[in-house]
N, C-alpha and C positions, 0 to 999 in steps of 0.2 A: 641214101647212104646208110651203111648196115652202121649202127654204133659196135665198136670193140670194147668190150667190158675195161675199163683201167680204174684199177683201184687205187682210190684215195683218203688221206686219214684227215684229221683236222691240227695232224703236226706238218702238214707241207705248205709249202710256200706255195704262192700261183703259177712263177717262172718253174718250180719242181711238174706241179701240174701238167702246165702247157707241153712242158717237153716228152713229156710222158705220154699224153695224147699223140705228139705228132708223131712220138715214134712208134709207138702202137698201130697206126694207121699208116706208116709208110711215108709221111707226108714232108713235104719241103716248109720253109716259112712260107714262100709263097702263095702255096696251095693249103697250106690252112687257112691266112690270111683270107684268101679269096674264097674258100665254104663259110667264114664270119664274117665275110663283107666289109673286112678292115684292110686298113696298109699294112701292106707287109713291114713299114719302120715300124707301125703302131705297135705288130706282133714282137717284132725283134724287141721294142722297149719293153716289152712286157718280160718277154724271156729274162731277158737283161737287166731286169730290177729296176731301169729308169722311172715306169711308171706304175701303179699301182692295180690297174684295173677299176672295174664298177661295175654295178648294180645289170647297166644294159650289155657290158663283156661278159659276166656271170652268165646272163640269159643267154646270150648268143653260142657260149660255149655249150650248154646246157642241152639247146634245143637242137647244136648239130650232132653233140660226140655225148651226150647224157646217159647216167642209168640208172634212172630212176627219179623220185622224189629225194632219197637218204640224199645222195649223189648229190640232189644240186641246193639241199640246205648245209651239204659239210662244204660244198665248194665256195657258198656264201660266207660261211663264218672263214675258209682261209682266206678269203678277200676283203676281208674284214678285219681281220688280224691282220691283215700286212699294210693298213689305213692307220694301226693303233688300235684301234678298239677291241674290248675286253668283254669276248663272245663265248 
């Protein structure tokens, strides 16, 4: 899969992210879900703010829809901020 450039700053949330990606690429929850190899609930809580993401969702997002190195140390830190922490 070709990555589509989507830009991100280290003021957005993760569920801003996510949706950003999927719509970028055309994509359903479902069919994002299943290029990260998660459930489609997992994806929806995440859009949804229920849960917060991690460490191996960062990568996973990274290594499908990534650009670059910048890309997936500012993706860290907003997944990071949205745990609390002060990045």
């Amino acid at each position: 899969h070709k990555a589509v450039p989507v830009p991100i700053s280290e003021k957005d949330t993760l569920p801003d992210v996510i949706a950003r990606i999927r719509k970028a690429h055309g994509l359903s929850q479902k069919d994002m879900a299943k290029r990260l190899q998660i459930t489609p609930q997992y994806l929806c809580d995440l859009e949804q703010q229920r849960r917060l993401g991690s460490v191996e969702i960062v990568e996973a997002i990274v290594d499908e829809f990534g650009n670059g190195p910048k890309w997936r140390r500012v993706l860290h830190a907003v997944v990071a901020r949205g745990h609390g922490w002060d990045v």
